[in-house]
ZALO-457150 format. One record per residue (C-alpha): z, x, y; residue number from 1. Coordinates in Angstrom, 2 decimals, decimal comma, always signed. Layout:
N
[[Z; X; Y]; NUM]
...
! end
This chain:
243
[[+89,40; -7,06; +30,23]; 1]
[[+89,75; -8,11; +34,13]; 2]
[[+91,50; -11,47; +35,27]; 3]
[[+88,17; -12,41; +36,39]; 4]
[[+86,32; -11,88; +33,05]; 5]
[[+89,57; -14,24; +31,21]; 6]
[[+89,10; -16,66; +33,70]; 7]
[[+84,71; -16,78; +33,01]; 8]
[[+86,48; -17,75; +29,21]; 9]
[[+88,76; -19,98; +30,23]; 10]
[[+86,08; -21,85; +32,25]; 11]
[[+83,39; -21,70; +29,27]; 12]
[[+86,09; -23,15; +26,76]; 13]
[[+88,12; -25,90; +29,15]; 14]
[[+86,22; -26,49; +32,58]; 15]
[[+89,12; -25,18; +34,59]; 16]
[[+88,97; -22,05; +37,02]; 17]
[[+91,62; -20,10; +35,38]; 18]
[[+94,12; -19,43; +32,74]; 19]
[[+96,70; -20,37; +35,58]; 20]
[[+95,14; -23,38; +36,40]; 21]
[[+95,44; -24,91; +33,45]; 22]
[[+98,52; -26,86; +31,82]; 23]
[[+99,89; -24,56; +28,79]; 24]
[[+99,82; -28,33; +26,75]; 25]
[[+96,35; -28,65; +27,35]; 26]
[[+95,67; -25,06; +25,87]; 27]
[[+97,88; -25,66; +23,03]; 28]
[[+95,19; -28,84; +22,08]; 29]
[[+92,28; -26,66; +22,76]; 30]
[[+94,06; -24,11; +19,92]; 31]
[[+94,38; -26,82; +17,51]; 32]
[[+91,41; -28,04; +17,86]; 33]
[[+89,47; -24,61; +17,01]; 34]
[[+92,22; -22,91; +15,14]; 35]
[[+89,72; -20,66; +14,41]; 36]
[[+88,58; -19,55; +17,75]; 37]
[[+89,96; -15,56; +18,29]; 38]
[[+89,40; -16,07; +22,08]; 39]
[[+91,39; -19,50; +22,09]; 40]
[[+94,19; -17,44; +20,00]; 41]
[[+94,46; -14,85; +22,56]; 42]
[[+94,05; -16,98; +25,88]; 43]
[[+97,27; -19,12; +24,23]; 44]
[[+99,13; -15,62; +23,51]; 45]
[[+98,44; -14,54; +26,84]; 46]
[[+99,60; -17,91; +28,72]; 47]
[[+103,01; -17,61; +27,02]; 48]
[[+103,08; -14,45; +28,52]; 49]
[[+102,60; -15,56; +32,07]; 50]
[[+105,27; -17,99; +31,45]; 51]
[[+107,72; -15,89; +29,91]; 52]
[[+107,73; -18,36; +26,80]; 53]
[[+109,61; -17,99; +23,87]; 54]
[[+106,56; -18,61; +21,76]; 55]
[[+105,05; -15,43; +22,64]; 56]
[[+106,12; -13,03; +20,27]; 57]
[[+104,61; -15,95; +17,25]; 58]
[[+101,45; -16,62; +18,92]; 59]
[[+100,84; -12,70; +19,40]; 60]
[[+101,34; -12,13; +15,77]; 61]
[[+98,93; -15,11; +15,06]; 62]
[[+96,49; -13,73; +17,62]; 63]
[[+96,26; -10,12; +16,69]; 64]
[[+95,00; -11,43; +12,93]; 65]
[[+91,85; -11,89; +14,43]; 66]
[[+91,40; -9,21; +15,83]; 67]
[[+90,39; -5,83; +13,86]; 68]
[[+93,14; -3,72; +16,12]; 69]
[[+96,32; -4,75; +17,08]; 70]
[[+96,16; -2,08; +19,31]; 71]
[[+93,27; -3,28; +20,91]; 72]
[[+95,13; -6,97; +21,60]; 73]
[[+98,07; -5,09; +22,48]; 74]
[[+96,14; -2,93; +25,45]; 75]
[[+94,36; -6,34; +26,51]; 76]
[[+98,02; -8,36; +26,69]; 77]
[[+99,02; -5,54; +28,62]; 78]
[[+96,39; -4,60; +30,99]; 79]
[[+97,09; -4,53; +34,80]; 80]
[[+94,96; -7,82; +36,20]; 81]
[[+92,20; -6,40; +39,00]; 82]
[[+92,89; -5,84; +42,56]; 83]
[[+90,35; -7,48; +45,09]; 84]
[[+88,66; -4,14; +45,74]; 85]
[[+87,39; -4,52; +41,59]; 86]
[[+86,31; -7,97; +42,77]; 87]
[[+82,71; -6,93; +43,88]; 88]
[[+82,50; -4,65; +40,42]; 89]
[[+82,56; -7,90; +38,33]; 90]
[[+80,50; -9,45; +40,33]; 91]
[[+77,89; -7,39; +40,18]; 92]
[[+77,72; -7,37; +36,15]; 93]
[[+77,70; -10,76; +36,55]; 94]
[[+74,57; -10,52; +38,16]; 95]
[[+73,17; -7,65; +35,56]; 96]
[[+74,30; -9,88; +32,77]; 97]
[[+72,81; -13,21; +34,23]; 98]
[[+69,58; -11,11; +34,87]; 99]
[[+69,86; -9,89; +30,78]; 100]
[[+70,04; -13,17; +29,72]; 101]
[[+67,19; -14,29; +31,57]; 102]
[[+64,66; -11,71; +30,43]; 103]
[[+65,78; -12,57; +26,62]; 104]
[[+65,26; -16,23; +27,20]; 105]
[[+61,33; -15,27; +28,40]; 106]
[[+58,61; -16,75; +26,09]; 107]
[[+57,03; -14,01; +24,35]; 108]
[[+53,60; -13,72; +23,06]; 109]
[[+53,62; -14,98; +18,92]; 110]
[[+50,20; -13,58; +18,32]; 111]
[[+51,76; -9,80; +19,66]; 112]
[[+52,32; -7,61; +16,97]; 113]
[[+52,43; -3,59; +16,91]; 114]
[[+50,43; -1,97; +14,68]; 115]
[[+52,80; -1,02; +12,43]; 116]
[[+54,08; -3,79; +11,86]; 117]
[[+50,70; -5,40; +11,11]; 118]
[[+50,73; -3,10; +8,20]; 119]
[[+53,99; -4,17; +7,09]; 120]
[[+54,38; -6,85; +4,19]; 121]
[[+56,71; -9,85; +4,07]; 122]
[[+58,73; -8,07; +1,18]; 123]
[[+59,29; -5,14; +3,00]; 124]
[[+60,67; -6,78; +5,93]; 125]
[[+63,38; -8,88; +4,30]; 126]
[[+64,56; -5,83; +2,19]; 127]
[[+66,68; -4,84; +5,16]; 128]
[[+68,79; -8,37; +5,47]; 129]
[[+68,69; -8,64; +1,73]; 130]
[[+71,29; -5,83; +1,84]; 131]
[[+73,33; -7,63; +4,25]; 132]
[[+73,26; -10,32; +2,20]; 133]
[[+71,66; -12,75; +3,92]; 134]
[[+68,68; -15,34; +2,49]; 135]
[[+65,91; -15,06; +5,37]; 136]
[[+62,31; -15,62; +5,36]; 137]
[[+60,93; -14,01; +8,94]; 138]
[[+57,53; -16,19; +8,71]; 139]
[[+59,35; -19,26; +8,98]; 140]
[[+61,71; -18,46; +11,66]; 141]
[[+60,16; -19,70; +14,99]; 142]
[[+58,45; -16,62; +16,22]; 143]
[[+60,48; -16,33; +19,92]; 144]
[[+61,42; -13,14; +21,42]; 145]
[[+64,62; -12,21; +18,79]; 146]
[[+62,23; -12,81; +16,09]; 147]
[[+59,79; -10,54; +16,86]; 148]
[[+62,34; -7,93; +17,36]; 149]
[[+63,42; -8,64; +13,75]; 150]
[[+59,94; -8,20; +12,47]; 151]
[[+59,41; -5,10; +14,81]; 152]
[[+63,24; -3,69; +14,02]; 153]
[[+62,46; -4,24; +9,52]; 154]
[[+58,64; -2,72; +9,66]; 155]
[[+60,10; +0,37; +11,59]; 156]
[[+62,17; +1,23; +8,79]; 157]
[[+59,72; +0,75; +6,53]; 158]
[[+57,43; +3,46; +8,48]; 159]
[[+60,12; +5,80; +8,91]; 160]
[[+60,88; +5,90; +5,17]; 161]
[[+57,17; +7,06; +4,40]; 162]
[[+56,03; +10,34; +5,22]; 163]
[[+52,55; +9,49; +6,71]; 164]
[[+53,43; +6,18; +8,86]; 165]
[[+51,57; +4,41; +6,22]; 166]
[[+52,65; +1,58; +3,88]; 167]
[[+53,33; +2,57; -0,14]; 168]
[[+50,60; +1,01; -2,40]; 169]
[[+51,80; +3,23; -4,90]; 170]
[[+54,34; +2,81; -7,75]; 171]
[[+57,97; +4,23; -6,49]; 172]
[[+58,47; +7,24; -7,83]; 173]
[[+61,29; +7,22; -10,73]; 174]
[[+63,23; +10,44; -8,96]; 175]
[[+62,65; +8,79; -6,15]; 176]
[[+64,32; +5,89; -6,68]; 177]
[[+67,48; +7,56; -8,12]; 178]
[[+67,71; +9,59; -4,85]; 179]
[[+67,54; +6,02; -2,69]; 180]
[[+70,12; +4,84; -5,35]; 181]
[[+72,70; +7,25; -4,38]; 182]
[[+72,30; +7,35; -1,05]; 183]
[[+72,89; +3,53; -1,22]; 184]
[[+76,71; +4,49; -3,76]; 185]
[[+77,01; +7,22; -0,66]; 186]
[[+76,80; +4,75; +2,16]; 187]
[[+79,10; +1,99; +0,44]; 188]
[[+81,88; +4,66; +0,04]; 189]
[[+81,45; +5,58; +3,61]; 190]
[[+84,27; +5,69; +6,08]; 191]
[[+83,29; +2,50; +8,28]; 192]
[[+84,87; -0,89; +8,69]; 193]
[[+84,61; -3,65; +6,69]; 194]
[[+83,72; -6,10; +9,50]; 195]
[[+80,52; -4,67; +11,24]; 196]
[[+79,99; -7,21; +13,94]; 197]
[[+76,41; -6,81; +15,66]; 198]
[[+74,66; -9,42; +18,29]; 199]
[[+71,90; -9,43; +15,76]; 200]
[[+74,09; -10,41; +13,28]; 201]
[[+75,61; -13,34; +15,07]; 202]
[[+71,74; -14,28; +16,00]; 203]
[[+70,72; -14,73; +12,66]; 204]
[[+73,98; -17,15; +11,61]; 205]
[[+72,38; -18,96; +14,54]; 206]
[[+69,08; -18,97; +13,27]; 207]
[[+70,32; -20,00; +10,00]; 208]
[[+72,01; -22,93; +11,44]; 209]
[[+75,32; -21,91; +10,67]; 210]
[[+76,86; -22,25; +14,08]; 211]
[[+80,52; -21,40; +13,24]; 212]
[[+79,99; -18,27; +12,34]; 213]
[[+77,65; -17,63; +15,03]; 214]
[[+80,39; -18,73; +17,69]; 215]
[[+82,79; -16,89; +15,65]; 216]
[[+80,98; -13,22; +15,67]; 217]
[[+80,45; -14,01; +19,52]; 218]
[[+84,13; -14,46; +20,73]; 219]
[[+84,89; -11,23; +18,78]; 220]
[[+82,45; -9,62; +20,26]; 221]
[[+83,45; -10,86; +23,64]; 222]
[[+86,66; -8,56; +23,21]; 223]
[[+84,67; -5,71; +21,36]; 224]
[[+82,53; -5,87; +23,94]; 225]
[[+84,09; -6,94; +27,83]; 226]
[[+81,66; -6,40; +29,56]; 227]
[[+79,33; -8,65; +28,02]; 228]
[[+82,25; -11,26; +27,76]; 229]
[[+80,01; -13,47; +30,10]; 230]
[[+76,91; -13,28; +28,19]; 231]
[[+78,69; -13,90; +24,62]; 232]
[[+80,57; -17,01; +26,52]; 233]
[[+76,98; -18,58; +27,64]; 234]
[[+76,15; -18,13; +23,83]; 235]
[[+79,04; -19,76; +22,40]; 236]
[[+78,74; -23,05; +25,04]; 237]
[[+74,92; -22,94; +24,32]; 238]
[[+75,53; -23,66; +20,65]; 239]
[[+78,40; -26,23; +21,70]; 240]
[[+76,23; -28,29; +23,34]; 241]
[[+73,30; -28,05; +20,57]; 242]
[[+75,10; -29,92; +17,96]; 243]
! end
């Protein structure tokens, strides 16, 4: 992560142009007021740093618990700040990701629907985030541009699952259920990590009006992700300022 793309954090979270700008007191409130912010965790760690503070070694510690690799804090703690001939790089992902967030913010078309998904029922489509775990009924969502992804992303994998492109009227087939069962015991034992953090997934907390855990997924994703830092920051101060 460049100084510049700290700095775009630093700016979302406190109003001041850079982690050198502001007072380390001031940052130490910010902490304690969202103890639970993983970006606000780090930014402290890596203030003691540039002050050679004895608190550094304790805040890292602290830090790296949010974080799924230490190794991953450790590289970003570490990594040399950007030389003014990187300066134009940034900016110009600043541009692509303004431009991004732009087009998703367009008003799409409710009445647009593929045909597939046409053919698709209600059931089908909340089978997918029923494995996820989470309650959601697509028809009652407001139907803006993520929500027609939804609806497009669930009755895709409902046509890809049949043979003909065509939805199942009949009965499940008993083999064929024991085959789907374990695939699904095959999948759970899987080698993959316990925290799968997705932009969809942190869409849907918002959706569901659970905004912590919306901001949450986005500031982890803002370090899983760099160069999208500036997009997941506009995120997180959107749902600030829609209390």
């Amino acid at each position: 992560m460049s100084g510049l793309v700290i700095n775009d954090i630093v700016k979302q979270w406190t109003g001041h142009a850079s982690l050198e700008a502001i007072d380390t007191d001031t940052l130490e409130k910010y902490v304690q007021e969202n103890p639970y912010a993983p970006t606000l965790q780090f930014l402290l760690a890596k203030k003691y740093q540039l002050t050679a503070s004895p608190l550094l070694e304790a805040q890292l510690t602290k830090a790296t618990a949010y974080f799924p690799s230490s190794l991953h804090v450790h590289c970003l703690m570490n990594q040399v700040a950007q030389n003014d001939a990187n300066a134009p790089a940034d900016a110009k992902l600043n541009s692509v990701l303004t431009e991004q967030m732009a087009q998703f913010k367009e008003d799409v078309d409710a009445t647009a629907a593929l045909d597939y998904e046409k053919e698709a029922t209600p059931s089908l489509q909340r089978d997918y985030f029923a494995a996820q775990g989470i309650d959601i009924d697509l028809s009652k969502l407001p139907q803006d541009k993520f929500t027609q992804q939804l609806r497009s992303f669930t009755a895709w994998l409902k046509v890809i699952k049949n043979k003909d492109g065509e939805a199942q009227t009949a009965q499940i087939d008993p083999i064929g259920a024991d085959q789907e069962q374990m695939i699904a015991q095959i999948a759970e034992k899987a080698n993959v990590p316990a925290d799968i953090l997705t932009e969809s997934m942190a869409e849907i907390w918002e959706k569901q009006g659970n905004k912590k855990k919306a901001i949450a997924t986005y500031e982890k994703l803002s370090f899983i992700f760099p160069e999208k830092s500036v997009y997941f920051a506009s995120r997180i101060e959107h749902l600030k300022n829609n209390k």
